[in-house]
C-alpha positions as CSV (number, residue, x, y, z in Angstrom):
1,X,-14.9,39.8,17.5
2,X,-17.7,37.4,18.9
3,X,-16.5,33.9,20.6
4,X,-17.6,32.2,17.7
5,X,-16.2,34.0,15.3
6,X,-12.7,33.8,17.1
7,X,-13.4,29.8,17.4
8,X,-14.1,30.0,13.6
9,X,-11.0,31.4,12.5
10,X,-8.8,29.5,14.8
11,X,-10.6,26.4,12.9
12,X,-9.8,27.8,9.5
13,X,-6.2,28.3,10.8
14,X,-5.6,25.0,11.9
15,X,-7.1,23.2,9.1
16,X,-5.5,25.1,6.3
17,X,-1.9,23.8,8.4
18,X,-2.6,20.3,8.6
19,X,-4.7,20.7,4.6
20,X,-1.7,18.1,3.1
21,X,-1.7,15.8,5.9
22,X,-3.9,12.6,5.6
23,X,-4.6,12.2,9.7
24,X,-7.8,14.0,10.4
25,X,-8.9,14.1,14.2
26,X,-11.6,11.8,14.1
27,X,-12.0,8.8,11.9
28,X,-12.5,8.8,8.6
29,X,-14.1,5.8,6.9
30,X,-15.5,4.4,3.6
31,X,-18.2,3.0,5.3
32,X,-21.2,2.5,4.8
33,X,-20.8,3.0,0.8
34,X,-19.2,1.0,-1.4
35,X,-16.5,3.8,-2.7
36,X,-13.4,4.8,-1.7
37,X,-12.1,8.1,-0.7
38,X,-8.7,9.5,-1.9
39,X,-7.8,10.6,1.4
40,X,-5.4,8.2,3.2
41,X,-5.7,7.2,7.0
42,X,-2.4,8.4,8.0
43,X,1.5,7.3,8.0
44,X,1.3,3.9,10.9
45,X,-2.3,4.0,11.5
46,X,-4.3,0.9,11.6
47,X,-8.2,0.9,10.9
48,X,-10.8,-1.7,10.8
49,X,-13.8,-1.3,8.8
50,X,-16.7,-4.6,9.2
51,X,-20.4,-4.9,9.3
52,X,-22.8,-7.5,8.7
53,X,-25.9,-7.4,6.0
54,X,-28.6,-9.7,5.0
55,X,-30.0,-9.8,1.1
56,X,-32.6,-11.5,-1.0
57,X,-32.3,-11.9,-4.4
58,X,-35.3,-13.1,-6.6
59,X,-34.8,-13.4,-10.8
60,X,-37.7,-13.9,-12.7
61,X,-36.3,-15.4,-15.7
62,X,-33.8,-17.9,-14.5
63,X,-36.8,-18.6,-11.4
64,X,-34.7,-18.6,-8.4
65,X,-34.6,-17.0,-4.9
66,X,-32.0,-16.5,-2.7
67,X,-32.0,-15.2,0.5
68,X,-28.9,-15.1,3.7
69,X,-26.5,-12.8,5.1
70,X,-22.8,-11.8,4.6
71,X,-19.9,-9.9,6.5
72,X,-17.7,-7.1,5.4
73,X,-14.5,-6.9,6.6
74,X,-11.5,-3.8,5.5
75,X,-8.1,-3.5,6.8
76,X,-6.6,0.0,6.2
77,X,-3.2,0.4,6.7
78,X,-0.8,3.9,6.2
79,X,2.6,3.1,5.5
80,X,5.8,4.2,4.7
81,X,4.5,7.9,3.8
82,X,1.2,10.1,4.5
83,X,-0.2,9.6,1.0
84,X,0.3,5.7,1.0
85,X,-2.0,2.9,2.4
86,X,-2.5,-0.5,1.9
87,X,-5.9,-2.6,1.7
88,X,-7.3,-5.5,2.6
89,X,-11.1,-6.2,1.7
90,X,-13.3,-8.9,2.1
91,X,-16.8,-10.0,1.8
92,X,-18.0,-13.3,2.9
93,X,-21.5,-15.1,2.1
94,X,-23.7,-17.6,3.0
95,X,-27.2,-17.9,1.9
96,X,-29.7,-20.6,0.7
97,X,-30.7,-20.8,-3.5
98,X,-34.0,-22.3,-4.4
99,X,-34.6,-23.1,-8.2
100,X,-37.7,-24.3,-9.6
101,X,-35.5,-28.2,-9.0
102,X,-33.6,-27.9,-5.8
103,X,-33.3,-25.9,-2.5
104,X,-29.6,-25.8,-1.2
105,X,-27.4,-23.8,0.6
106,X,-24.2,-21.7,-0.6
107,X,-21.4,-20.1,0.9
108,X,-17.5,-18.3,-0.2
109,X,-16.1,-15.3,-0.8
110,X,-17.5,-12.6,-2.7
111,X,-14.9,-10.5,-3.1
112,X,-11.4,-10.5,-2.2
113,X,-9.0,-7.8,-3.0
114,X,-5.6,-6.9,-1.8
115,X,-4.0,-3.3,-3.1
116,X,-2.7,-0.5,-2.8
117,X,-3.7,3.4,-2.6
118,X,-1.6,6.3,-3.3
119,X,-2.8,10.2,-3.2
120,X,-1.3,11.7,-5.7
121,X,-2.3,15.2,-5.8
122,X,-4.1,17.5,-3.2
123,X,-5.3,20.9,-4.7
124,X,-4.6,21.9,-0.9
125,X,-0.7,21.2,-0.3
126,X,1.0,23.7,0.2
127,X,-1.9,26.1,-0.3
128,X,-2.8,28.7,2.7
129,X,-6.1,30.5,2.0
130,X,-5.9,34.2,3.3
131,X,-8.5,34.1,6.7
132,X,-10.7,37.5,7.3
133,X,-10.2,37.5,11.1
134,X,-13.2,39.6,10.9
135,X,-15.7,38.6,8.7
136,X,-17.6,34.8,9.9
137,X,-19.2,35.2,6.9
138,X,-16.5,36.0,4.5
139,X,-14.5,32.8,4.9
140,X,-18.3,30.8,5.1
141,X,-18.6,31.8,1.0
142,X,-18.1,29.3,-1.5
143,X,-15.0,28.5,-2.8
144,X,-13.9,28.1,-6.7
145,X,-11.0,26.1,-5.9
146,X,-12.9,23.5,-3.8
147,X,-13.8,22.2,-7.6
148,X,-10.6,21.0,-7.9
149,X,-10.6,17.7,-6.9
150,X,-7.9,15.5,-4.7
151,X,-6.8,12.7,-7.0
152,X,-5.6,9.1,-6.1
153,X,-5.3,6.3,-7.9
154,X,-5.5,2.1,-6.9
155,X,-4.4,-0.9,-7.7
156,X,-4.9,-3.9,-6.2
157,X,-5.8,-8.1,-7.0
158,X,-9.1,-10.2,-6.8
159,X,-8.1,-13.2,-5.4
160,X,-11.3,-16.2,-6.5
161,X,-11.1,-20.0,-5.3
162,X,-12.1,-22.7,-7.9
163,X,-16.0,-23.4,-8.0
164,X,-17.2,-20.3,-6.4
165,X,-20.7,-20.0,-6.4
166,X,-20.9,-16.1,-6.8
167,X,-19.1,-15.8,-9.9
168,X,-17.9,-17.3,-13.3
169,X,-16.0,-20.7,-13.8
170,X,-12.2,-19.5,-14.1
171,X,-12.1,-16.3,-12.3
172,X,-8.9,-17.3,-10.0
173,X,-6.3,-14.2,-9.8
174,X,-6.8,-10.9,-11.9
175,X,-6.5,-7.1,-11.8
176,X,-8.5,-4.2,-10.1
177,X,-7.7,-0.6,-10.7
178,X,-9.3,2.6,-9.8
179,X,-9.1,6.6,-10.5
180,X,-10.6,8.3,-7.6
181,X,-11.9,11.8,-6.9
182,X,-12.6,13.6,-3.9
183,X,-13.6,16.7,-3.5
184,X,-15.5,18.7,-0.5
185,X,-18.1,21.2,-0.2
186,X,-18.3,22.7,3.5
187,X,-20.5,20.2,5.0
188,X,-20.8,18.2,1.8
189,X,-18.0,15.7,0.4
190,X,-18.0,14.0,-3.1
191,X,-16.1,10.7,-4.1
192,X,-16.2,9.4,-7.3
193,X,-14.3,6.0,-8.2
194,X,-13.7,5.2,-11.8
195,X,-12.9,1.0,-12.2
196,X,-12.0,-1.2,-14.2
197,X,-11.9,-4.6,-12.8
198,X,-11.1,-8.2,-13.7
199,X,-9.5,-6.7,-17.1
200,X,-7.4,-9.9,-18.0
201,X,-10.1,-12.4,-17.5
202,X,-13.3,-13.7,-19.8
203,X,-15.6,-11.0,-18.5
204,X,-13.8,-7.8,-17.6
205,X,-15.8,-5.2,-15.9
206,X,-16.2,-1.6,-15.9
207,X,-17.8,0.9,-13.8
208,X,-18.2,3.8,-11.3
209,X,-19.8,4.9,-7.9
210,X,-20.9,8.3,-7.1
211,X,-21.4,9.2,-3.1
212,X,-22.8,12.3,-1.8
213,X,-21.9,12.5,1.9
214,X,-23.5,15.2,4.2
215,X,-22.3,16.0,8.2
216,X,-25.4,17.3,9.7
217,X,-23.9,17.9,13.4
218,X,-20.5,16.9,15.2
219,X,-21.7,13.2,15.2
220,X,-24.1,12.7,12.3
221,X,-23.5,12.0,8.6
222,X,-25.2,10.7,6.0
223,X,-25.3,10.0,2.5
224,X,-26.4,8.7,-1.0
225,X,-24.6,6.7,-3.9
226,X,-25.2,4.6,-7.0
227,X,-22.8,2.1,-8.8
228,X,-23.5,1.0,-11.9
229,X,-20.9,-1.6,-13.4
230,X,-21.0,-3.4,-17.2
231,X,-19.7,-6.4,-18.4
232,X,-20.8,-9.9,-20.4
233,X,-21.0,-12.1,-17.0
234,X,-23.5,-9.2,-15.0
235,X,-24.2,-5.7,-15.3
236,X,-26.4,-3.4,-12.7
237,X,-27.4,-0.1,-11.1
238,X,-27.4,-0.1,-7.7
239,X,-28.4,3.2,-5.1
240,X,-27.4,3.0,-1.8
241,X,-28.4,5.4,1.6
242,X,-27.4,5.4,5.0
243,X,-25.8,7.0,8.0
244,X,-23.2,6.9,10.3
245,X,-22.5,7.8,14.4
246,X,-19.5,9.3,15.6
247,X,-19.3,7.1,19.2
248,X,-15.5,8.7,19.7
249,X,-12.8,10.2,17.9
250,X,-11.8,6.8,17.0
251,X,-15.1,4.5,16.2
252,X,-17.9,4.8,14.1
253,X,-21.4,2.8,13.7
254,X,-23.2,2.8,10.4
255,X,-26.1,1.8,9.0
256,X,-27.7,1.3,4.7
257,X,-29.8,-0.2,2.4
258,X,-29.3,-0.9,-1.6
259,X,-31.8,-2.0,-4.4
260,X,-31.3,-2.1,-7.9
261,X,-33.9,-1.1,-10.7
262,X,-34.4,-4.4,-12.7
263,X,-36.3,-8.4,-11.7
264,X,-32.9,-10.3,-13.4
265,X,-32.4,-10.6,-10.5
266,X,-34.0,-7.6,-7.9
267,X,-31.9,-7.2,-4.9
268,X,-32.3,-5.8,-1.9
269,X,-30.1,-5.7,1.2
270,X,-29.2,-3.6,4.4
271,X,-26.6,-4.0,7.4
272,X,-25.3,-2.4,10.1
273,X,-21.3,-1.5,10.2
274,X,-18.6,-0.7,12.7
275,X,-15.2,1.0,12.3
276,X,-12.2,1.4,15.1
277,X,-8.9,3.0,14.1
278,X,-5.5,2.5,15.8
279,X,-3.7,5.3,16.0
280,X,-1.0,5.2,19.3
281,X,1.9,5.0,17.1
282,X,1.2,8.1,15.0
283,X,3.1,11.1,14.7
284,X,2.0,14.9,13.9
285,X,3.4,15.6,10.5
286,X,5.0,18.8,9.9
287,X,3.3,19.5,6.6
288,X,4.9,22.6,4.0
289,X,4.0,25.7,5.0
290,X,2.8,24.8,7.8
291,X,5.0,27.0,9.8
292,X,4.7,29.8,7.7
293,X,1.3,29.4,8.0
294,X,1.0,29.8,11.8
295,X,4.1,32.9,11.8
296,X,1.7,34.8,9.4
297,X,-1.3,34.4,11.5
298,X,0.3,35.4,14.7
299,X,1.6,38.7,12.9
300,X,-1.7,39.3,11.1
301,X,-3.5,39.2,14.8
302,X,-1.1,41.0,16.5
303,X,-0.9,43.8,14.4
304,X,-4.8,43.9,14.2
305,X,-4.9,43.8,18.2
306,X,-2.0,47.1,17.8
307,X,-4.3,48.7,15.4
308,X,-7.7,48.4,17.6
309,X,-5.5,50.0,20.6
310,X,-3.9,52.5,18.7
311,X,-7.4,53.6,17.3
312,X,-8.7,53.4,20.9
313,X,-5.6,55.7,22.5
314,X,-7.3,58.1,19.3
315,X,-10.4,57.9,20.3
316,X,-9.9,58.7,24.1
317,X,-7.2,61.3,22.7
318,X,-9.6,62.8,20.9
319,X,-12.8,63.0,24.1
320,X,-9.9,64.4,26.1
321,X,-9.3,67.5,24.5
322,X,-12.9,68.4,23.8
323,X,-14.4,67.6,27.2
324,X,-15.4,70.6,29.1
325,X,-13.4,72.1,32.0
326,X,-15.1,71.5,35.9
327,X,-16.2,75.0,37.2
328,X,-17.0,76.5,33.6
Protein backbone atom coordinates (compact mmCIF):
# COMPACT_ATOMS: atom_id res chain seq x y z
CA UNK A 1 0.00 0.00 0.00
CA UNK A 2 1.27 3.49 -1.21
CA UNK A 3 1.95 6.41 1.58
CA UNK A 4 -0.97 8.02 0.47
CA UNK A 5 -3.15 5.45 0.47
CA UNK A 6 -2.09 4.49 4.17
CA UNK A 7 -2.54 8.42 5.07
CA UNK A 8 -6.00 7.97 3.42
CA UNK A 9 -7.34 5.36 5.38
CA UNK A 10 -5.98 6.44 8.69
CA UNK A 11 -8.12 9.70 7.74
CA UNK A 12 -11.20 7.74 7.06
CA UNK A 13 -10.46 5.94 10.41
CA UNK A 14 -10.30 8.77 12.42
CA UNK A 15 -13.06 10.72 11.08
CA UNK A 16 -15.60 7.91 11.11
CA UNK A 17 -14.51 7.92 15.34
CA UNK A 18 -15.02 11.39 16.07
CA UNK A 19 -18.38 11.33 12.97
CA UNK A 20 -20.97 12.28 16.33
CA UNK A 21 -18.72 14.68 17.82
CA UNK A 22 -19.28 18.46 17.01
CA UNK A 23 -15.41 19.65 17.55
CA UNK A 24 -13.70 19.44 14.24
CA UNK A 25 -9.87 20.25 14.10
CA UNK A 26 -10.00 23.40 12.53
CA UNK A 27 -12.70 25.99 12.79
CA UNK A 28 -15.73 25.85 11.49
CA UNK A 29 -17.74 28.97 10.72
CA UNK A 30 -20.99 30.34 9.18
CA UNK A 31 -19.15 33.01 7.72
CA UNK A 32 -19.22 34.62 5.10
CA UNK A 33 -23.02 33.46 4.33
CA UNK A 34 -25.87 34.32 5.89
CA UNK A 35 -27.00 30.55 6.95
CA UNK A 36 -26.31 28.42 9.64
CA UNK A 37 -24.94 25.10 9.83
CA UNK A 38 -26.38 22.21 12.00
CA UNK A 39 -23.12 21.36 13.24
CA UNK A 40 -22.36 22.72 16.71
CA UNK A 41 -18.87 24.26 17.73
CA UNK A 42 -18.16 21.91 20.48
CA UNK A 43 -19.13 21.38 24.40
CA UNK A 44 -17.02 24.87 26.24
CA UNK A 45 -15.81 26.30 23.08
CA UNK A 46 -16.06 29.95 22.48
CA UNK A 47 -16.03 31.41 18.87
CA UNK A 48 -16.21 34.91 17.55
CA UNK A 49 -17.50 35.52 14.21
CA UNK A 50 -17.34 39.72 12.90
CA UNK A 51 -16.70 41.54 9.76
CA UNK A 52 -17.37 44.80 8.39
CA UNK A 53 -19.36 45.67 4.90
CA UNK A 54 -20.35 48.64 3.14
CA UNK A 55 -23.86 48.84 0.91
CA UNK A 56 -25.83 51.15 -1.33
CA UNK A 57 -29.26 50.98 -1.77
CA UNK A 58 -31.08 53.00 -4.55
CA UNK A 59 -35.25 52.51 -4.95
CA UNK A 60 -36.67 53.94 -7.88
CA UNK A 61 -40.17 54.29 -6.83
CA UNK A 62 -40.00 55.67 -3.37
CA UNK A 63 -36.64 58.01 -4.99
CA UNK A 64 -34.14 57.47 -2.36
CA UNK A 65 -30.46 56.51 -2.01
CA UNK A 66 -28.67 55.25 0.69
CA UNK A 67 -25.32 54.45 0.96
CA UNK A 68 -22.79 53.46 4.55
CA UNK A 69 -21.33 50.64 6.15
CA UNK A 70 -22.25 48.14 8.99
CA UNK A 71 -20.48 45.46 11.31
CA UNK A 72 -21.39 41.86 11.95
CA UNK A 73 -20.76 40.54 15.09
CA UNK A 74 -21.62 36.41 16.34
CA UNK A 75 -20.96 34.87 19.56
CA UNK A 76 -21.08 30.99 19.48
CA UNK A 77 -21.04 29.30 22.42
CA UNK A 78 -21.21 25.10 23.17
CA UNK A 79 -22.61 24.33 26.38
CA UNK A 80 -23.75 21.91 28.53
CA UNK A 81 -23.59 18.98 25.80
CA UNK A 82 -21.85 18.47 22.22
CA UNK A 83 -25.02 19.05 20.31
CA UNK A 84 -25.98 22.40 22.17
CA UNK A 85 -24.86 26.03 21.57
CA UNK A 86 -26.03 29.24 22.20
CA UNK A 87 -26.04 32.47 19.93
CA UNK A 88 -25.60 35.77 20.01
CA UNK A 89 -25.89 37.88 16.59
CA UNK A 90 -25.75 41.24 15.75
CA UNK A 91 -25.64 43.69 12.98
CA UNK A 92 -25.07 47.33 13.39
CA UNK A 93 -25.60 50.27 10.73
CA UNK A 94 -24.91 53.50 9.93
CA UNK A 95 -25.39 55.06 6.68
CA UNK A 96 -26.65 58.42 5.12
CA UNK A 97 -30.60 58.41 3.28
CA UNK A 98 -31.21 61.03 0.64
CA UNK A 99 -34.97 61.51 -0.54
CA UNK A 100 -35.97 63.75 -3.24
CA UNK A 101 -36.63 66.36 0.36
CA UNK A 102 -33.78 65.75 2.72
CA UNK A 103 -30.27 64.24 3.08
CA UNK A 104 -29.71 62.82 6.63
CA UNK A 105 -27.89 60.29 8.35
CA UNK A 106 -29.17 57.00 10.15
CA UNK A 107 -27.87 54.59 12.42
CA UNK A 108 -29.24 51.16 14.96
CA UNK A 109 -29.35 47.81 14.92
CA UNK A 110 -30.41 45.72 12.15
CA UNK A 111 -30.77 42.70 13.68
CA UNK A 112 -30.55 41.38 17.01
CA UNK A 113 -31.17 37.82 17.95
CA UNK A 114 -30.38 35.76 20.93
CA UNK A 115 -31.09 31.77 20.69
CA UNK A 116 -30.42 28.71 20.92
CA UNK A 117 -29.26 25.66 18.56
CA UNK A 118 -29.61 22.03 19.20
CA UNK A 119 -28.51 19.06 16.76
CA UNK A 120 -30.86 16.73 16.87
CA UNK A 121 -29.95 14.03 14.66
CA UNK A 122 -26.71 12.99 12.78
CA UNK A 123 -27.13 10.26 10.11
CA UNK A 124 -23.40 9.50 11.26
CA UNK A 125 -23.74 8.64 15.22
CA UNK A 126 -22.99 5.72 15.88
CA UNK A 127 -22.38 4.71 12.34
CA UNK A 128 -18.82 3.10 11.30
CA UNK A 129 -18.50 2.77 7.45
CA UNK A 130 -16.45 -0.50 6.57
CA UNK A 131 -12.80 1.10 5.19
CA UNK A 132 -11.04 -0.96 2.14
CA UNK A 133 -7.53 -0.68 3.53
CA UNK A 134 -6.66 -1.40 -0.01
CA UNK A 135 -8.58 0.26 -2.41
CA UNK A 136 -7.91 4.63 -2.45
CA UNK A 137 -10.45 4.54 -4.74
CA UNK A 138 -13.07 2.44 -3.25
CA UNK A 139 -13.69 4.51 -0.19
CA UNK A 140 -13.29 7.92 -2.74
CA UNK A 141 -16.98 6.58 -4.47
CA UNK A 142 -19.95 8.35 -3.65
CA UNK A 143 -21.92 7.59 -0.97
CA UNK A 144 -25.94 7.02 -0.80
CA UNK A 145 -26.15 7.75 2.78
CA UNK A 146 -24.38 11.08 2.58
CA UNK A 147 -28.18 12.22 1.28
CA UNK A 148 -29.30 11.86 4.54
CA UNK A 149 -29.03 15.04 6.02
CA UNK A 150 -27.84 16.16 9.80
CA UNK A 151 -30.88 17.98 11.26
CA UNK A 152 -31.04 20.82 13.83
CA UNK A 153 -33.39 22.99 14.81
CA UNK A 154 -33.31 26.95 16.32
CA UNK A 155 -34.90 29.09 18.30
CA UNK A 156 -34.12 32.28 19.31
CA UNK A 157 -35.58 36.32 19.88
CA UNK A 158 -35.25 39.55 17.73
CA UNK A 159 -34.76 42.06 20.10
CA UNK A 160 -35.90 45.92 18.17
CA UNK A 161 -35.61 49.39 20.06
CA UNK A 162 -38.51 51.92 19.43
CA UNK A 163 -38.11 54.17 16.29
CA UNK A 164 -35.66 52.02 14.44
CA UNK A 165 -34.93 53.24 11.17
CA UNK A 166 -34.48 49.77 9.46
CA UNK A 167 -37.73 48.29 10.17
CA UNK A 168 -41.56 48.77 10.96
CA UNK A 169 -43.07 50.98 13.82
CA UNK A 170 -43.73 48.34 16.68
CA UNK A 171 -41.37 45.62 16.01
CA UNK A 172 -39.90 45.53 19.79
CA UNK A 173 -39.52 41.64 20.98
CA UNK A 174 -40.79 38.62 18.86
CA UNK A 175 -39.87 35.06 17.70
CA UNK A 176 -37.21 33.47 15.21
CA UNK A 177 -37.21 29.84 14.46
CA UNK A 178 -35.30 27.72 12.11
CA UNK A 179 -35.13 23.97 10.57
CA UNK A 180 -31.71 23.38 9.39
CA UNK A 181 -30.09 20.85 7.03
CA UNK A 182 -26.69 19.87 6.49
CA UNK A 183 -25.42 17.64 4.52
CA UNK A 184 -21.76 16.97 2.89
CA UNK A 185 -20.50 15.77 -0.32
CA UNK A 186 -16.63 14.99 -0.14
CA UNK A 187 -15.34 18.32 -0.79
CA UNK A 188 -18.72 19.95 -1.13
CA UNK A 189 -21.12 20.79 1.92
CA UNK A 190 -24.90 21.88 1.75
CA UNK A 191 -26.92 23.94 4.35
CA UNK A 192 -30.20 24.79 4.04
CA UNK A 193 -32.21 26.95 6.73
CA UNK A 194 -35.91 26.89 6.70
CA UNK A 195 -37.34 30.36 8.86
CA UNK A 196 -39.92 31.72 9.97
CA UNK A 197 -39.35 34.91 11.68
CA UNK A 198 -41.07 37.70 13.48
CA UNK A 199 -44.37 35.25 13.52
CA UNK A 200 -46.27 37.13 16.40
CA UNK A 201 -45.82 40.61 15.06
CA UNK A 202 -47.83 42.76 12.10
CA UNK A 203 -45.49 41.48 9.35
CA UNK A 204 -44.27 37.89 10.01
CA UNK A 205 -41.70 36.70 7.66
CA UNK A 206 -40.89 33.60 5.91
CA UNK A 207 -38.06 32.20 4.07
CA UNK A 208 -34.99 30.13 3.35
CA UNK A 209 -31.13 30.25 2.36
CA UNK A 210 -29.46 27.66 0.28
CA UNK A 211 -25.34 27.58 0.49
CA UNK A 212 -23.11 25.60 -1.58
CA UNK A 213 -19.69 25.47 0.07
CA UNK A 214 -16.62 24.07 -1.84
CA UNK A 215 -12.86 23.31 -0.04
CA UNK A 216 -10.60 23.65 -2.93
CA UNK A 217 -7.13 22.94 -0.92
CA UNK A 218 -6.27 22.61 2.97
CA UNK A 219 -6.85 26.47 3.31
CA UNK A 220 -9.31 27.54 0.56
CA UNK A 221 -13.06 27.48 0.47
CA UNK A 222 -15.58 29.02 -1.23
CA UNK A 223 -19.12 29.24 -1.94
CA UNK A 224 -22.55 30.46 -3.31
CA UNK A 225 -26.02 31.09 -1.65
CA UNK A 226 -29.43 32.83 -2.14
CA UNK A 227 -32.05 33.89 0.44
CA UNK A 228 -35.21 34.77 -0.57
CA UNK A 229 -37.62 35.81 2.38
CA UNK A 230 -41.69 36.98 2.03
CA UNK A 231 -43.70 39.06 3.97
CA UNK A 232 -46.18 42.41 3.82
CA UNK A 233 -43.34 44.92 5.34
CA UNK A 234 -40.34 43.53 2.50
CA UNK A 235 -39.73 40.65 0.47
CA UNK A 236 -36.37 39.77 -1.67
CA UNK A 237 -33.99 37.49 -3.40
CA UNK A 238 -30.68 37.89 -2.60
CA UNK A 239 -27.29 35.61 -4.00
CA UNK A 240 -24.32 35.91 -2.26
CA UNK A 241 -20.42 34.51 -3.20
CA UNK A 242 -17.31 34.60 -1.46
CA UNK A 243 -14.37 32.82 0.11
CA UNK A 244 -12.60 32.11 3.10
CA UNK A 245 -8.60 31.57 4.34
CA UNK A 246 -7.68 29.19 6.80
CA UNK A 247 -4.70 31.56 8.71
CA UNK A 248 -4.65 28.60 11.63
CA UNK A 249 -6.48 25.88 13.06
CA UNK A 250 -8.23 28.45 15.03
CA UNK A 251 -8.97 31.69 12.70
CA UNK A 252 -10.39 32.35 9.55
CA UNK A 253 -10.62 35.58 7.06
CA UNK A 254 -13.39 35.86 4.62
CA UNK A 255 -14.48 37.77 2.01
CA UNK A 256 -18.40 38.37 -0.21
CA UNK A 257 -20.60 40.25 -2.16
CA UNK A 258 -24.66 40.13 -2.42
CA UNK A 259 -27.12 41.81 -4.94
CA UNK A 260 -30.63 41.25 -5.37
CA UNK A 261 -32.65 41.08 -8.81
CA UNK A 262 -35.25 44.02 -8.42
CA UNK A 263 -34.80 48.57 -8.45
CA UNK A 264 -37.46 48.64 -5.10
CA UNK A 265 -34.81 49.06 -3.87
CA UNK A 266 -31.36 47.36 -5.68
CA UNK A 267 -28.78 46.49 -3.31
CA UNK A 268 -25.52 45.83 -3.32
CA UNK A 269 -22.93 45.16 -0.64
CA UNK A 270 -19.52 43.37 0.21
CA UNK A 271 -17.17 43.08 3.37
CA UNK A 272 -14.50 41.42 4.59
CA UNK A 273 -14.85 38.93 7.84
CA UNK A 274 -12.78 37.43 10.65
CA UNK A 275 -13.43 34.49 12.92
CA UNK A 276 -11.21 33.17 16.11
CA UNK A 277 -12.44 30.30 18.28
CA UNK A 278 -11.50 29.55 21.93
CA UNK A 279 -10.99 26.24 22.54
CA UNK A 280 -8.36 25.73 25.79
CA UNK A 281 -11.00 24.38 27.87
CA UNK A 282 -12.22 21.57 25.59
CA UNK A 283 -12.15 18.05 26.11
CA UNK A 284 -11.93 15.06 23.49
CA UNK A 285 -15.21 13.34 23.64
CA UNK A 286 -15.44 9.77 23.70
CA UNK A 287 -18.17 9.44 21.12
CA UNK A 288 -20.28 5.65 20.74
CA UNK A 289 -18.43 3.29 19.00
CA UNK A 290 -15.70 4.99 18.96
CA UNK A 291 -13.78 2.29 20.65
CA UNK A 292 -15.11 -0.32 18.86
CA UNK A 293 -14.30 1.45 15.99
CA UNK A 294 -10.47 1.75 16.55
CA UNK A 295 -10.37 -2.32 18.14
CA UNK A 296 -11.83 -3.43 14.73
CA UNK A 297 -9.41 -1.53 12.67
CA UNK A 298 -6.32 -2.61 14.54
CA UNK A 299 -7.64 -6.42 13.99
CA UNK A 300 -8.63 -5.86 10.39
CA UNK A 301 -4.71 -4.53 9.71
CA UNK A 302 -3.19 -6.97 11.67
CA UNK A 303 -4.64 -9.83 10.23
CA UNK A 304 -4.12 -8.30 6.66
CA UNK A 305 -0.27 -7.68 7.63
CA UNK A 306 -0.41 -11.86 8.86
CA UNK A 307 -1.93 -12.68 5.64
CA UNK A 308 0.63 -10.71 3.32
CA UNK A 309 3.47 -12.65 5.39
CA UNK A 310 1.90 -15.83 5.39
CA UNK A 311 1.49 -15.62 1.54
CA UNK A 312 5.10 -14.38 1.37
CA UNK A 313 6.57 -17.54 3.66
CA UNK A 314 4.39 -19.37 0.44
CA UNK A 315 5.79 -17.83 -2.07
CA UNK A 316 9.56 -18.31 -0.90
CA UNK A 317 8.32 -21.92 0.15
CA UNK A 318 7.36 -22.47 -3.00
CA UNK A 319 10.98 -20.94 -5.11
CA UNK A 320 12.68 -23.13 -2.50
CA UNK A 321 11.70 -26.38 -3.55
CA UNK A 322 11.91 -25.79 -7.25
CA UNK A 323 15.21 -24.00 -7.47
CA UNK A 324 17.95 -26.05 -8.98
CA UNK A 325 20.68 -27.87 -7.03
CA UNK A 326 24.55 -26.16 -7.41
CA UNK A 327 26.81 -28.64 -9.33
CA UNK A 328 23.81 -30.13 -11.47
Amino acid sequence: MTTTRKLFSLVLALSSAIASAQYTDEINTNRPGQSMSAFAVGQSVMQFETGIYGITEKHDVLNYKARGAGLDFTLRYGAFMEELELIVNTQYQFDQYTNALETYTRNNFRQMVIGGKYMFYDPDKNYAPKQNLYSWKANRKFRWRSLIPALAGYVGVNIMGKNNPYTFPNDGISPKAMLITHNHFGKWVWVNNFIADKVTTDYPSYGFITTLTRGFNATWSGFAEFQGYKSDYYADGIVRVGAAHLLNESMQLDASVSTNFKNTPSILYGGIGFSWRFDADYKDVLMPGKGDREDELKKEKEKKKAEKEKRKKDKNKRIDEVAPVEGN
